[in-house]
C-alpha positions as CSV (number, residue, x, y, z in Angstrom):
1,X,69.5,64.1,94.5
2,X,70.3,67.2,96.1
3,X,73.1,68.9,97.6
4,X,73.2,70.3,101.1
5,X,75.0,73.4,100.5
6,X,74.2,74.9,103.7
7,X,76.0,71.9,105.7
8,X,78.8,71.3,103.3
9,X,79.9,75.0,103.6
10,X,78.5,75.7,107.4
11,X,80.5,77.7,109.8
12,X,78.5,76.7,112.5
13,X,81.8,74.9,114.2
14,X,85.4,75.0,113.4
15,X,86.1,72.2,115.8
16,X,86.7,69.1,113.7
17,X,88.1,66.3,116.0
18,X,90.7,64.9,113.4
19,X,89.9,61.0,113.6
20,X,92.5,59.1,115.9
21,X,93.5,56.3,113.6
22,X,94.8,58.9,111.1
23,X,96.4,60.9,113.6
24,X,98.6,58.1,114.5
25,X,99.7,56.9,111.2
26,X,100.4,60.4,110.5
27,X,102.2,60.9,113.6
28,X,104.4,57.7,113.2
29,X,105.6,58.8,110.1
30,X,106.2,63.0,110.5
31,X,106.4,62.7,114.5
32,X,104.7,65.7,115.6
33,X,105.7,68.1,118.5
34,X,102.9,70.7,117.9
35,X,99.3,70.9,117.2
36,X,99.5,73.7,115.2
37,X,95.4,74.7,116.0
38,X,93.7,73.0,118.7
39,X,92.2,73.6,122.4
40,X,93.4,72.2,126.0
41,X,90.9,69.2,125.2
42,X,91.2,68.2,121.6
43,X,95.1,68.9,121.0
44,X,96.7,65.4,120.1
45,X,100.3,67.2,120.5
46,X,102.0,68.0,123.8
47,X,102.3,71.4,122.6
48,X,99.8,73.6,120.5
49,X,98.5,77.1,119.5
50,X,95.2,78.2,120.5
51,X,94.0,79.2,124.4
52,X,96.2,78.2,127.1
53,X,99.1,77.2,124.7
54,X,102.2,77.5,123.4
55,X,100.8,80.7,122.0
56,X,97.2,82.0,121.5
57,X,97.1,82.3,117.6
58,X,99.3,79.9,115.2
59,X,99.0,82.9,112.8
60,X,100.9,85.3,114.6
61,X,102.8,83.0,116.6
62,X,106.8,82.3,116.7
63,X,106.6,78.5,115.2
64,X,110.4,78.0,115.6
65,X,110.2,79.3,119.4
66,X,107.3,76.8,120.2
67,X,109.4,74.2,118.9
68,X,112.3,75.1,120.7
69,X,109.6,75.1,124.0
70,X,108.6,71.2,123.2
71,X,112.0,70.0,122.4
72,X,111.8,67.1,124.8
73,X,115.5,65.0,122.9
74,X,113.4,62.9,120.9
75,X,113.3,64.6,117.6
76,X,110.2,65.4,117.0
77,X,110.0,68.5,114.8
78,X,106.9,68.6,112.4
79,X,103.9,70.6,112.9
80,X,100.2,69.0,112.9
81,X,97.6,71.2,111.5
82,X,93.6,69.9,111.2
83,X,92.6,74.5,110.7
84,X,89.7,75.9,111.5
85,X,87.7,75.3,108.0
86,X,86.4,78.6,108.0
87,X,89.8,80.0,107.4
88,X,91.5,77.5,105.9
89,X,92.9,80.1,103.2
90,X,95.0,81.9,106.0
91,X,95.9,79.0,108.2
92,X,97.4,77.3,104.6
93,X,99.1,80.4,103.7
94,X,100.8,80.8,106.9
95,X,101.8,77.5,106.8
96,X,103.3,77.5,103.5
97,X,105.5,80.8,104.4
98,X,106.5,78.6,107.6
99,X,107.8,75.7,105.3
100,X,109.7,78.2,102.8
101,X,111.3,80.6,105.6
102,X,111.4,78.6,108.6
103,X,112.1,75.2,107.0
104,X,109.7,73.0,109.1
105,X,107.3,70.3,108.0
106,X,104.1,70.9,108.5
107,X,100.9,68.3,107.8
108,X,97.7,69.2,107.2
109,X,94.5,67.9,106.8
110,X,92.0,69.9,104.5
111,X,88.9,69.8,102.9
112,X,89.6,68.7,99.0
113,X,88.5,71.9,97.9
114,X,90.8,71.9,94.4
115,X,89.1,74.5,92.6
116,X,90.2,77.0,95.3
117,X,92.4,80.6,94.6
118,X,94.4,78.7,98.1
119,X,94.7,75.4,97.0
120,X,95.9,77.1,93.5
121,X,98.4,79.5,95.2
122,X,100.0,77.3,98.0
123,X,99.2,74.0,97.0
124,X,99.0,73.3,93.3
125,X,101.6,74.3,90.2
126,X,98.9,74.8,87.6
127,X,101.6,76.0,84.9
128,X,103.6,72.9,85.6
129,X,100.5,70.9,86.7
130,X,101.7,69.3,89.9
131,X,102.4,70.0,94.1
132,X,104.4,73.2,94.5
133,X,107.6,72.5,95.5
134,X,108.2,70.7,98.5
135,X,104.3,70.0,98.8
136,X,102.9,66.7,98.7
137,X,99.7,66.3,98.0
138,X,97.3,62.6,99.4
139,X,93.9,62.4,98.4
140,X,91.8,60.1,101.2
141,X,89.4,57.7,99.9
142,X,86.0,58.1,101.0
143,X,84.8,60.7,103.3
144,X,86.5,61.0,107.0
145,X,84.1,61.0,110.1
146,X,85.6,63.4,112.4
147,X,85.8,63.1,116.6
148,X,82.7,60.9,117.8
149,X,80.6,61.6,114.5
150,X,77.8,59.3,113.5
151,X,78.2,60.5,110.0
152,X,80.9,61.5,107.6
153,X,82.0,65.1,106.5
154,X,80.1,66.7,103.9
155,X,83.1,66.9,101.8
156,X,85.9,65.0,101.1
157,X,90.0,65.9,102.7
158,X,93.3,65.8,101.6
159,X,96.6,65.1,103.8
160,X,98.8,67.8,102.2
161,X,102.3,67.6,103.2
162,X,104.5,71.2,103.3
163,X,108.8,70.3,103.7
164,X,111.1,72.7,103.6
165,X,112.5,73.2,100.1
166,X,116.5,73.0,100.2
């Protein structure tokens, strides 16, 4: 059996519908006030960072400001991130700095990619061999099948939680 390598690392799209049903157990437990990378027609937030949003890049954006924006009394607080794959390394960096600084939560979903200098420096202690504090780290069985798919992701994903550390 071989390996599509050329699929399982394409670039081809960074649009990567996150699957409704895990959207809204995710939601119900973190409720989410801003999608922290998404477009006008996939955002599953009432706010979010991309074209015609709170703000045009998450990476350069004011995440405590766009929070303040979407502040509708209810308490929603925590960020949503599903990042563009191809730069995953910048979007989790970014978010990790906004957890530590800025003390929000922020909940991403990621390809599994543990044998990654990112997943090393933002996600995973290796000297202590566990999540960096405040990270939380869950593994999803199988593989997801994002948006209106036929078939599943190439690669498996991981749920990785970033709270502020107090």
């Amino acid at each position: 059996m071989s390996l599509d390598t050329a699929v399982m690392f394409s670039r081809a799209s960074d649009e990567w519908s996150t699957p409704q049903a895990l959207f809204d157990a995710l939601d119900a437990e973190f409720g989410f006030a801003v999608d922290a990378a998404a477009t006008r027609d996939n955002t599953k937030c009432a706010g979010y960072f991309g074209t015609g949003g709170l703000a045009e890049d998450a990476l350069t954006a004011d995440w405590r400001r766009a929070l303040d924006a979407v502040d509708d009394g209810t308490g929603r607080r925590s960020f949503w991130l599903n990042c563009p794959y191809s730069r995953c390394r910048e979007f989790i960096g970014k978010v990790a700095e906004e957890a530590r600084n800025n003390r929000h939560t922020v909940v991403c979903l990621i390809p599994a990619r543990t044998d990654t200098r990112m997943w090393h420096d933002n996600i995973w202690d290796d000297v202590r061999h566990c999540p960096r504090p405040g990270v939380e780290v869950r593994f999803i069985r199988g593989r997801l099948k994002f948006g209106d798919s036929k078939n599943s992701a190439p690669f498996p994903s991981a749920v990785v939680v970033f709270k502020p550390v107090r």
